[in-house]
C-alpha positions, 0 to 999 in steps of 0.5 A: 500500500503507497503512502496516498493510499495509508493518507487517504484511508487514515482520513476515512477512520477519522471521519467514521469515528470522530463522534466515537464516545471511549468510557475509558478516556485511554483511546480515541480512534479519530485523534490517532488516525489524525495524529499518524495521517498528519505524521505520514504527510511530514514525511512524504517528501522524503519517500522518493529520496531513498535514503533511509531515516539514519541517512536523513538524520546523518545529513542534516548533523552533517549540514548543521554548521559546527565550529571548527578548530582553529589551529593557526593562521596561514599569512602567506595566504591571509587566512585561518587554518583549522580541523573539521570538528567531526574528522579531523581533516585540516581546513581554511576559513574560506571553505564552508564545508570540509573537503574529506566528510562534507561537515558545514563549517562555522568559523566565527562565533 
């Protein structure tokens, strides 16, 4: 079953329990179907990528910029020289990402 097919059926169990009357207070079919429906939308963009969610997650700490570690100045050439914060990889001020691991790098604070 595609993810349109789960939407879709998700909002037919909403509308045919949303007068439902649980004694417990514990379950309410209407609010879950909601809750999943609203969830299963969220992530839709990100069924045609095939990536999985680790994949996903990786990539976005991988884009979120880190502050590098300054280790020197190089004059010659009038910058900053530094180590990625996530490998290790020697860097310069002018790279917004390093060149090894793809890590998005903050140079100031």
């Amino acid at each position: 079953m595609d993810t349109e097919t789960i939407i879709r059926e998700l909002e037919r169990v909403e509308e045919n329990h949303k007068d439902d009357r649980v004694f417990t207070g514990q379950l309410n079919i209407a609010e879950m179907a909601h809750d999943v429906k609203n969830r299963l939308e969220e992530l839709k963009p990100y069924e045609d990528t095939g990536l999985t969610p680790e994949q996903i997650r990786e990539l976005k700490e991988r884009n979120t910029a880190k502050a590098a570690i300054i280790t020197g100045d190089n004059r010659a050439i009038g910058c900053k020289v530094g180590e990625c914060p996530t490998c290790g990889a020697m860097t310069r001020d002018y790279l917004e990402f390093c060149s090894e691991c793809g890590q998005r790098i903050k140079w100031e604070e």
